[in-house]
mmCIF file of the C-alpha atoms, coordinates in Angstrom:
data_MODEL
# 
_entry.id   MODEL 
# 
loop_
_atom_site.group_PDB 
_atom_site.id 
_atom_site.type_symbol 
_atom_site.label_atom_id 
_atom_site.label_alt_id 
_atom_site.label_comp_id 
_atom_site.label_asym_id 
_atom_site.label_entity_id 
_atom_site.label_seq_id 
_atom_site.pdbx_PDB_ins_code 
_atom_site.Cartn_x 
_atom_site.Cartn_y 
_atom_site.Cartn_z 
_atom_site.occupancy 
_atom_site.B_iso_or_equiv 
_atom_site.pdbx_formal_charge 
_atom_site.auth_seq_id 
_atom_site.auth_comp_id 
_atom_site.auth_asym_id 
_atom_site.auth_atom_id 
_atom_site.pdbx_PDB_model_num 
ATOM 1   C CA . UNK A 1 1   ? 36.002 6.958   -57.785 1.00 0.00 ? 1   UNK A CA 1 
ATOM 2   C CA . UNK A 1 2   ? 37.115 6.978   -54.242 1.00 0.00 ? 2   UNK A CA 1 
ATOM 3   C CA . UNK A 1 3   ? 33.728 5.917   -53.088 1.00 0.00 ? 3   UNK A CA 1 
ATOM 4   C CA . UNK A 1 4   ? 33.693 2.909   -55.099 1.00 0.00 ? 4   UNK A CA 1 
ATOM 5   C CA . UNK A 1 5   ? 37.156 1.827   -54.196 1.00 0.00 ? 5   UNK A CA 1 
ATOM 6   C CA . UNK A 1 6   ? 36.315 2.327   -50.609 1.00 0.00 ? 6   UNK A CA 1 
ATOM 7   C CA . UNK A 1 7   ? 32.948 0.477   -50.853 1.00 0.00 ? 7   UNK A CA 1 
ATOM 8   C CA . UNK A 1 8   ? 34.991 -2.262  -52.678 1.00 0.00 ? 8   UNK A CA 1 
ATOM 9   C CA . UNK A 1 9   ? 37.573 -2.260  -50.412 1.00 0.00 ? 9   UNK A CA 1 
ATOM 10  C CA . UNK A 1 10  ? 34.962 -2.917  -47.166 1.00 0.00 ? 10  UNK A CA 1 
ATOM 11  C CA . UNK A 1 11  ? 33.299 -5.557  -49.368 1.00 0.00 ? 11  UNK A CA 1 
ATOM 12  C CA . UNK A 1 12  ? 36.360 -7.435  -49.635 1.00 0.00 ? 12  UNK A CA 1 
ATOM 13  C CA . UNK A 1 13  ? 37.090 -7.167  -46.016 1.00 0.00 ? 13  UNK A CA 1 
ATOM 14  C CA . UNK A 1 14  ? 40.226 -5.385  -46.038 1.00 0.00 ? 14  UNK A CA 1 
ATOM 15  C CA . UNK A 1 15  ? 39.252 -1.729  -45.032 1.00 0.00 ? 15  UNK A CA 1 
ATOM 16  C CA . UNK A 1 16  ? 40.948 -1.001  -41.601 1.00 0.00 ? 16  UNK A CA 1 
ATOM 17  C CA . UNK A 1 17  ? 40.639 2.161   -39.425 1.00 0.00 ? 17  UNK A CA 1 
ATOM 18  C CA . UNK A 1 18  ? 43.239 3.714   -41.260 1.00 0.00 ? 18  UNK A CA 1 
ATOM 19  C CA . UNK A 1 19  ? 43.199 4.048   -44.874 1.00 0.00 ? 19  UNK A CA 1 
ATOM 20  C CA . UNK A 1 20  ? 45.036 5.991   -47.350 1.00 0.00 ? 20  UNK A CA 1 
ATOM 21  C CA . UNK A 1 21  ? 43.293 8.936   -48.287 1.00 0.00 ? 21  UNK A CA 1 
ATOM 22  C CA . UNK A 1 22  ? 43.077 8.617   -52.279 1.00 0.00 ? 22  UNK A CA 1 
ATOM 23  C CA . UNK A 1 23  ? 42.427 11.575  -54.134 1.00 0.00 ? 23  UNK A CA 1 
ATOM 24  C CA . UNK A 1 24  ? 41.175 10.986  -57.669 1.00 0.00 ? 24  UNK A CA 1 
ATOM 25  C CA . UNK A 1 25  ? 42.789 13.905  -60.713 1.00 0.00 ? 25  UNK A CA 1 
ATOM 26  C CA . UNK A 1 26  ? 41.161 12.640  -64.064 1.00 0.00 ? 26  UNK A CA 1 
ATOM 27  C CA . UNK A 1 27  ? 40.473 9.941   -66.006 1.00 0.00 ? 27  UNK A CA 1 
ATOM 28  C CA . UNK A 1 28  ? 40.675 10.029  -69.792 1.00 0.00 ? 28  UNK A CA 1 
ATOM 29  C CA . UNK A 1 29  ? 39.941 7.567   -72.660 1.00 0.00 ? 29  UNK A CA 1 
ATOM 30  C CA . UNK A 1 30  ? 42.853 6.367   -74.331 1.00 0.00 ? 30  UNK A CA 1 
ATOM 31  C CA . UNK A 1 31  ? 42.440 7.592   -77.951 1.00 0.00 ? 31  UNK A CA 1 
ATOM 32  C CA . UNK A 1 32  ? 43.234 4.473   -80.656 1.00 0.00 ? 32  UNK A CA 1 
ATOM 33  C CA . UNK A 1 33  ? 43.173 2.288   -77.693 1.00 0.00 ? 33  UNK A CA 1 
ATOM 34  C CA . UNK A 1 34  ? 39.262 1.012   -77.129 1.00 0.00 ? 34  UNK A CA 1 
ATOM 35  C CA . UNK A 1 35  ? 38.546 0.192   -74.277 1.00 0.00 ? 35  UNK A CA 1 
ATOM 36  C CA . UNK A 1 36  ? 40.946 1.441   -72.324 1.00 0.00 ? 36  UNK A CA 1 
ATOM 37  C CA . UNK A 1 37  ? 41.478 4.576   -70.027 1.00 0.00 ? 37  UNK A CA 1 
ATOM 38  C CA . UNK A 1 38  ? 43.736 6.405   -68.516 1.00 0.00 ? 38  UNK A CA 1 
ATOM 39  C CA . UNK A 1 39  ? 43.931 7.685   -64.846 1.00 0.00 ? 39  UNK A CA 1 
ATOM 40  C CA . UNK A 1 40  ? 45.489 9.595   -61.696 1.00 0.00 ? 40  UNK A CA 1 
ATOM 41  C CA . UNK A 1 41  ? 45.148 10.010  -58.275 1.00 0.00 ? 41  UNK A CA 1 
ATOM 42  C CA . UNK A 1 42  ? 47.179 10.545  -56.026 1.00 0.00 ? 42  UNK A CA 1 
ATOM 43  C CA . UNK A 1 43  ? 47.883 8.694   -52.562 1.00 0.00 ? 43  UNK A CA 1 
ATOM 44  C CA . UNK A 1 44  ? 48.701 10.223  -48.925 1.00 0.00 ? 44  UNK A CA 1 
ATOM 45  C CA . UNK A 1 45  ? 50.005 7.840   -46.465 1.00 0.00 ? 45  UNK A CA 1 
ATOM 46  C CA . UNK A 1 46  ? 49.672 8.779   -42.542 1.00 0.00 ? 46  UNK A CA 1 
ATOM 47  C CA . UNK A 1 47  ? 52.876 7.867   -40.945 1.00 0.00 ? 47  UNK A CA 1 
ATOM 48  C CA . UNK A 1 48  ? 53.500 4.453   -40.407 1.00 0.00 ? 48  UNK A CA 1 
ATOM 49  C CA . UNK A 1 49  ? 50.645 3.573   -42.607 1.00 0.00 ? 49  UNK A CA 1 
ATOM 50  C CA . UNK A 1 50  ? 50.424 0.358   -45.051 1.00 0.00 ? 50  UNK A CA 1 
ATOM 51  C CA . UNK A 1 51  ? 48.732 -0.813  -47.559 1.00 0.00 ? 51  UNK A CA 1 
ATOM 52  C CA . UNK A 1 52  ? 46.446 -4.691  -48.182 1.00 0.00 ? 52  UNK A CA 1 
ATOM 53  C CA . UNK A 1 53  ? 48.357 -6.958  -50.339 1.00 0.00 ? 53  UNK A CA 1 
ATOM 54  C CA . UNK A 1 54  ? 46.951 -6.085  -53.608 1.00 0.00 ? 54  UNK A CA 1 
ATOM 55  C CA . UNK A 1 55  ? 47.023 -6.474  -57.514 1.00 0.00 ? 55  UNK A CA 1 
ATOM 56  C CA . UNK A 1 56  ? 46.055 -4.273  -60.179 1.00 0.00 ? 56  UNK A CA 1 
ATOM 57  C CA . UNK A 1 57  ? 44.135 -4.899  -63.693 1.00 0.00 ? 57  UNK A CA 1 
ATOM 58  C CA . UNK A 1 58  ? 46.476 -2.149  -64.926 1.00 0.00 ? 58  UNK A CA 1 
ATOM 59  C CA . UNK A 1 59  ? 49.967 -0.840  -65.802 1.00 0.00 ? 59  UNK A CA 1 
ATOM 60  C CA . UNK A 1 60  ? 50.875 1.265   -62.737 1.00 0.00 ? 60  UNK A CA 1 
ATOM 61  C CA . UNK A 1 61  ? 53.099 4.104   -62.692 1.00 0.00 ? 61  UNK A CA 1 
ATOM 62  C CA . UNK A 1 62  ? 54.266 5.609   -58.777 1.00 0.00 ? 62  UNK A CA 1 
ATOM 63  C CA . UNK A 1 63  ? 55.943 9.068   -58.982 1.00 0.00 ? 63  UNK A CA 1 
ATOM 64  C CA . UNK A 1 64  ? 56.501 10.364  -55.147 1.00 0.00 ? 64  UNK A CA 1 
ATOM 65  C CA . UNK A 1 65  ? 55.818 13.539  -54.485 1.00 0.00 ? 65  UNK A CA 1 
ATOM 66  C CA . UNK A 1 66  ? 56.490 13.719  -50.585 1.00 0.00 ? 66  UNK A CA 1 
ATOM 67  C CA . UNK A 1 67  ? 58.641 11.404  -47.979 1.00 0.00 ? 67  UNK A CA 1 
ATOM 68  C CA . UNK A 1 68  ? 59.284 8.178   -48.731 1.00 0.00 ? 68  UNK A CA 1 
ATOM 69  C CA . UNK A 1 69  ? 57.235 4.677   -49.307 1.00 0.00 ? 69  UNK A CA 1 
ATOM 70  C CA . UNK A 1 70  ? 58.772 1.065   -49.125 1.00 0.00 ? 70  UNK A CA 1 
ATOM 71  C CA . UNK A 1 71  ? 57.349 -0.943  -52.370 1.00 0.00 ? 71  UNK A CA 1 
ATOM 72  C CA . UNK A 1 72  ? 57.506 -4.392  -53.535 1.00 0.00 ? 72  UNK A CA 1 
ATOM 73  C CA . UNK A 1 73  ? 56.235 -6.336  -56.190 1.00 0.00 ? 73  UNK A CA 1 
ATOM 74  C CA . UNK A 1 74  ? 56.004 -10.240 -55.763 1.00 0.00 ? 74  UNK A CA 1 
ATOM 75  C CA . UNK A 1 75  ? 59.437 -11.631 -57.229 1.00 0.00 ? 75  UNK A CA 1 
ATOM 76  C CA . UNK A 1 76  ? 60.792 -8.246  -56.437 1.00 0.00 ? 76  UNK A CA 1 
ATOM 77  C CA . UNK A 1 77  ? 63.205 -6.272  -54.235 1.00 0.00 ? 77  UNK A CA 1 
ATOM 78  C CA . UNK A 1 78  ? 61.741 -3.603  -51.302 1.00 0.00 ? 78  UNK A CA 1 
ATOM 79  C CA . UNK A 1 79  ? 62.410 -0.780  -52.497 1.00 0.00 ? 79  UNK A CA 1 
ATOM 80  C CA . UNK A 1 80  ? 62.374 2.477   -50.707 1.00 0.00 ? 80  UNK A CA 1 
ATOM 81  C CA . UNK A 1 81  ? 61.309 5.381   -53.068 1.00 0.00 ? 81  UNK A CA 1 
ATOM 82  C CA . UNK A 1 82  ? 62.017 9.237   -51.853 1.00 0.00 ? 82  UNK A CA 1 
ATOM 83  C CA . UNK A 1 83  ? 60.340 12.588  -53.883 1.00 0.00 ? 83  UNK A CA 1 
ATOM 84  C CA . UNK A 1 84  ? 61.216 12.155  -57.282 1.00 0.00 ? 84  UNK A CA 1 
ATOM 85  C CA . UNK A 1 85  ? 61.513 8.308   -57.561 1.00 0.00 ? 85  UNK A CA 1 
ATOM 86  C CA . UNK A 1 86  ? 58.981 6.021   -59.374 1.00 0.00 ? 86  UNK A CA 1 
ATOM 87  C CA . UNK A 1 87  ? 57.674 2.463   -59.497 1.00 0.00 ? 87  UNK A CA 1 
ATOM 88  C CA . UNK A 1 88  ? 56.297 0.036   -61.874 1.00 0.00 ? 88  UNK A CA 1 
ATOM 89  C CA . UNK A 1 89  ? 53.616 -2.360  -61.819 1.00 0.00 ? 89  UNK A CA 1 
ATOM 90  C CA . UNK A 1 90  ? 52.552 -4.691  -64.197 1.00 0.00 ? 90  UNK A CA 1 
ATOM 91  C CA . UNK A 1 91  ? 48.707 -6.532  -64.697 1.00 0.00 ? 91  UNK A CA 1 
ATOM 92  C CA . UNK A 1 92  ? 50.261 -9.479  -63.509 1.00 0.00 ? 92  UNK A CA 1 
ATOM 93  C CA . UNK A 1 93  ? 51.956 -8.717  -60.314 1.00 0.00 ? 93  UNK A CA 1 
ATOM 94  C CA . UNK A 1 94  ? 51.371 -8.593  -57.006 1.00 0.00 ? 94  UNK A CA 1 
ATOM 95  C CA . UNK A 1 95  ? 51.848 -6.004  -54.537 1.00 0.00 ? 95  UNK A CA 1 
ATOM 96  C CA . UNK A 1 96  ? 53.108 -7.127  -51.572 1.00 0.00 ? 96  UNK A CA 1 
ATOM 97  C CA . UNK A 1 97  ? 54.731 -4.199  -49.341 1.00 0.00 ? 97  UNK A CA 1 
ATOM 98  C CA . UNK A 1 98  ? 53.219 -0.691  -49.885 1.00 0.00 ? 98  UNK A CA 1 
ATOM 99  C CA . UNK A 1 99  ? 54.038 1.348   -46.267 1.00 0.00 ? 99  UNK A CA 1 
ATOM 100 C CA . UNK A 1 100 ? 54.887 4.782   -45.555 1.00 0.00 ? 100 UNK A CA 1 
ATOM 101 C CA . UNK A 1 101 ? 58.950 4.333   -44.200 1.00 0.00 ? 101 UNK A CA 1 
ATOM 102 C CA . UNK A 1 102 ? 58.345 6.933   -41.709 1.00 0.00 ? 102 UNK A CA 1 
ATOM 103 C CA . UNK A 1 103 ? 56.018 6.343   -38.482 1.00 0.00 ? 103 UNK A CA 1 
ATOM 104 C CA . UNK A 1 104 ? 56.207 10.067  -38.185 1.00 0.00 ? 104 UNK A CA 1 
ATOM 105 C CA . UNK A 1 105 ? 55.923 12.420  -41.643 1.00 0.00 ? 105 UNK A CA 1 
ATOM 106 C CA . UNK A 1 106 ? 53.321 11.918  -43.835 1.00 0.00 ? 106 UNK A CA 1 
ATOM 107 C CA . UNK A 1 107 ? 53.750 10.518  -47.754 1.00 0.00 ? 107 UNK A CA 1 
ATOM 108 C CA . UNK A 1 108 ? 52.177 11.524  -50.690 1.00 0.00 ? 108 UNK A CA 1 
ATOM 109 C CA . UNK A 1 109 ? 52.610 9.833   -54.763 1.00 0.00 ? 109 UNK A CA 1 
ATOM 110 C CA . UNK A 1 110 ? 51.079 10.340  -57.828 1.00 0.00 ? 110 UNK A CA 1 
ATOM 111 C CA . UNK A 1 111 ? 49.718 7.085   -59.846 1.00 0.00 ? 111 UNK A CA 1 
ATOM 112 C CA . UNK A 1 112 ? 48.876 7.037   -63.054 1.00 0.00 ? 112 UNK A CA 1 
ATOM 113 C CA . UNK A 1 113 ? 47.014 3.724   -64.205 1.00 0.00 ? 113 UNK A CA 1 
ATOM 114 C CA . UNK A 1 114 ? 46.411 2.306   -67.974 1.00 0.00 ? 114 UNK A CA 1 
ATOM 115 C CA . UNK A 1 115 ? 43.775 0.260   -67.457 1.00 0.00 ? 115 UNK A CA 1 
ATOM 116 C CA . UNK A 1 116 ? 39.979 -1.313  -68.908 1.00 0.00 ? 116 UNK A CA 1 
ATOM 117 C CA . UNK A 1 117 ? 37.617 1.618   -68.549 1.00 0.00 ? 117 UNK A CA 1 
ATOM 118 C CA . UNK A 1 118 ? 35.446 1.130   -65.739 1.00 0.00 ? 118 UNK A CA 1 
ATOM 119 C CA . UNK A 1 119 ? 37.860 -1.430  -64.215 1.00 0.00 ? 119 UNK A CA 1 
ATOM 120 C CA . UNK A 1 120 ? 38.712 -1.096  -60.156 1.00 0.00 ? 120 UNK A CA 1 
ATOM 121 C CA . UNK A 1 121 ? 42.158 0.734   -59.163 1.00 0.00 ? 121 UNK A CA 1 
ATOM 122 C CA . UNK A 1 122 ? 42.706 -1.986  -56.824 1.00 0.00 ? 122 UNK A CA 1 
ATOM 123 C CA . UNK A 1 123 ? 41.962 -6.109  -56.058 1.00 0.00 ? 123 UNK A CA 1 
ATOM 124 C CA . UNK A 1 124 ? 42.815 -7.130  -52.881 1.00 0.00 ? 124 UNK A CA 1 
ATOM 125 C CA . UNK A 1 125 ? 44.981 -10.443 -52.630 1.00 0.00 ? 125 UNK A CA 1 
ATOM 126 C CA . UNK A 1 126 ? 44.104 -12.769 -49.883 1.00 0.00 ? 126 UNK A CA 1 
# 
């Protein structure tokens, strides 16, 4: 899974030196649902790190598990999320702001995606 994001993501032209390191959990078909899955990874931000604008061909659920992360969905407010807080995104929107808040500890958050089986975690938004 992380091999095919990462290929998709230098494809696309948006891999940079620094990357999140993405560290897939499980993936499950969603029972009565066809076609669709279920699946987690989680995400580890090096301080100071951020994130492509993006989408995602899912519903997206952010739990953090460690630091904190500034998010923002297009037509939303920045939010900055410490352990314990979560964030939603839906098929439609767009992901503008996805950093680590800290340029000096490391974060860490769990995602769990709904999603078409087989479909990418992540489309990069030019």
């Amino acid at each position: 899974m992380k091999r095919i994001l990462l290929l998709f993501l230098l494809a696309a032209g948006t891999l940079t030196a620094q990357q999140p390191k993405i560290t897939p959990l499980m993936s499950k078909d969603l029972t009565g649902i066809p076609g669709k899955e279920g699946a987690m990874i989680t995400v580890e931000f090096a301080p100071g790190e951020v994130d492509p604008v993006h989408r995602h061909n899912a519903q997206v659920f952010v739990y953090v598990l460690e630091g904190s992360v500034v998010m923002q969905a297009k037509g939303g407010k920045e939010q900055t999320l410490k352990p314990g807080d979560t964030f939603y995104e839906s098929p439609e929107d767009v992901h503008l702001v996805g950093r680590n808040a800290s340029k000096t500890k490391p974060a860490k958050f769990l995602v769990f995606f709904v999603k078409d089986k087989g479909a990418p975690f992540l489309i990069p938004v030019k």
